[in-house]
VEXDREN-2710 file (C-alpha; in Angstrom, 1 decimal):
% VEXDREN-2710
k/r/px/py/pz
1/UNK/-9.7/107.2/143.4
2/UNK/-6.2/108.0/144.3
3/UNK/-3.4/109.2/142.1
4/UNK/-1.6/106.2/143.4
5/UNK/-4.2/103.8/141.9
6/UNK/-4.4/105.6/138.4
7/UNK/-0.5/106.2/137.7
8/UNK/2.3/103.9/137.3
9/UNK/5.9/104.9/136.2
10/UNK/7.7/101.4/135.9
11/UNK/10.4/100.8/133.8
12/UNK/12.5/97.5/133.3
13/UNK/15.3/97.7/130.2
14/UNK/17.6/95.2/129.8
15/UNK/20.6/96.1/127.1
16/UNK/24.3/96.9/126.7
17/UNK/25.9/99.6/128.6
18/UNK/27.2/102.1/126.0
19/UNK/29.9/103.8/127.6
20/UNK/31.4/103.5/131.7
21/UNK/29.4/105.5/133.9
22/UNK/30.6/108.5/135.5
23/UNK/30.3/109.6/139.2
24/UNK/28.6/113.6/139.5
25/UNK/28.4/115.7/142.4
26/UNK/25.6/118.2/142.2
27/UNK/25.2/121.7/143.1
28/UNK/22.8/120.5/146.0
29/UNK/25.8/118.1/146.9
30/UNK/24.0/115.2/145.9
31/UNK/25.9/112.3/144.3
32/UNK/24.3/110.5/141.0
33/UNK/25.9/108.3/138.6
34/UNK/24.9/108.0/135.3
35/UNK/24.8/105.9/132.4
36/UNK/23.2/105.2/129.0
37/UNK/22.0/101.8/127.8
38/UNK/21.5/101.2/124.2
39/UNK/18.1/99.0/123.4
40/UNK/17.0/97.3/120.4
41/UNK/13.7/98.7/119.5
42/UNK/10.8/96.3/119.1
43/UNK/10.0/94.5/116.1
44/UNK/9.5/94.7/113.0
45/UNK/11.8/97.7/112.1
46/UNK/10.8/98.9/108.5
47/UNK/13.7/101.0/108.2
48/UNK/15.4/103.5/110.1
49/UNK/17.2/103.2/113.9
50/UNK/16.9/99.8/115.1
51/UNK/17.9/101.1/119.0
52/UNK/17.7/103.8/121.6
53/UNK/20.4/104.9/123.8
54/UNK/18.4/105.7/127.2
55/UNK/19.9/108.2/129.7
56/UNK/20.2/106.8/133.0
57/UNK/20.3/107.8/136.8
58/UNK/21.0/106.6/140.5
59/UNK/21.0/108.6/143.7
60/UNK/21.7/105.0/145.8
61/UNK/25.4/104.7/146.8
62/UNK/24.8/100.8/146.8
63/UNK/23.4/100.9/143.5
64/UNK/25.9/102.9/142.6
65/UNK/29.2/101.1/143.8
66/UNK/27.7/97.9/142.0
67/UNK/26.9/100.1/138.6
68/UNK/31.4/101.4/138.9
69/UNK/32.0/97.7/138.2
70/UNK/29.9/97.6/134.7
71/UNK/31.9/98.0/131.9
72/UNK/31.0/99.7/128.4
73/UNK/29.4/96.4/126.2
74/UNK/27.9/94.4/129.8
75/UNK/24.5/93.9/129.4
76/UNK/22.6/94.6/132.4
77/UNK/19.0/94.9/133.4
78/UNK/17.8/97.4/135.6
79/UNK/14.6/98.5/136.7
80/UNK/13.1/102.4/137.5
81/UNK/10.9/105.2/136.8
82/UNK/11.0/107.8/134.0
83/UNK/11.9/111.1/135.8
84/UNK/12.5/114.6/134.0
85/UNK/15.2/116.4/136.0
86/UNK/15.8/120.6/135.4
87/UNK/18.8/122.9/136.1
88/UNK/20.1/126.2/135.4
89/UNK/22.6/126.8/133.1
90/UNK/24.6/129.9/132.3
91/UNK/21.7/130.3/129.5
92/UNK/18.6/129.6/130.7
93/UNK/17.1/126.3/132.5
94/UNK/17.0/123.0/130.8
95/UNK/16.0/119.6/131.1
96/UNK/16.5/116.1/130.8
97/UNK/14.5/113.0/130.6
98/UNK/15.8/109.7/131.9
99/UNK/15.5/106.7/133.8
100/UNK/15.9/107.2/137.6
101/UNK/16.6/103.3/138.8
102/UNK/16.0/101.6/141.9
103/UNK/17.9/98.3/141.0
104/UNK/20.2/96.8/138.6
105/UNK/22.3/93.9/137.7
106/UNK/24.9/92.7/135.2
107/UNK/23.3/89.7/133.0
108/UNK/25.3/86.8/132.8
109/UNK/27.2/86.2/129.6
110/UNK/24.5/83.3/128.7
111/UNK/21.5/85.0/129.7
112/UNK/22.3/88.1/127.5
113/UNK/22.8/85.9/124.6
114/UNK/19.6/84.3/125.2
115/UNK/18.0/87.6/124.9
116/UNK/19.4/88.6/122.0
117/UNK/19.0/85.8/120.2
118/UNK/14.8/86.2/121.0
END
C-alpha cells in the first residue's frame, strides 16, 4: 500500500483572523505570509480555554495578495496541511508547527454569523 493511500494531512478552519498578517522574506529568499486564526474549540467546554489561536502559512503570491486584504476580526475559512517548519537561530534550531494553506477566503458577514451561532 502506498504512503499516499495510508496518510492524509487536511485541514479546513474557519474563524476570525486575530491580528493583520505580515509579509516575511526568508533566508532562502522565499516569501511567506503569515497569520493566526483564533477557533472556538468543540463542544462541551467544562472549563478552561474555549479557543486556539492557530499559526498560519502561505508560500502562494495569489494567496497571498488576497490574504493583505483580511483584516484583524474577518472571519475566513481556509483550507491546508499541518507542516512543522525549523530554522537556526543565534541559539540553537527551533521549530514551529502550523498550518501551511492552499486556499482561503473571507466569509461573508452572514455566513460567519451563521457559524457562530451553530
Amino acid at each position: 500500500m502506498s504512503v499516499a493511500v495510508i496518510d492524509r494531512n487536511d485541514v479546513v478552519l474557519r474563524g476570525k483572523l486575530s491580528a493583520p498578517a505580515e509579509l516575511r522574506t526568508l533566508p532562502s529568499g522565499d516569501t511567506l505570509v503569515s497569520f493566526r486564526l483564533t477557533v472556538r474549540r468543540p463542544e462541551p467546554q467544562v472549563r478552561g480555554r474555549t479557543t486556539d489561536t492557530l499559526p498560519c502559512i502561505t508560500y502562494d503570491r495569489a494567496l497571498q495578495k488576497r490574504i493583505a486584504a483580511w483584516q484583524a476580526g474577518d472571519v475566513v475559512e481556509i483550507e491546508g496541511a499541518l507542516q512543522r517548519r525549523f530554522w537556526r537561530t543565534p541559539t540553537g534550531t527551533t521549530s514551529m508547527t502550523e498550518v501551511n494553506c492552499r486556499r482561503g477566503r473571507k466569509v461573508p458577514r452572514s455566513a460567519g454569523a451563521d457559524a457562530r451561532s451553530a
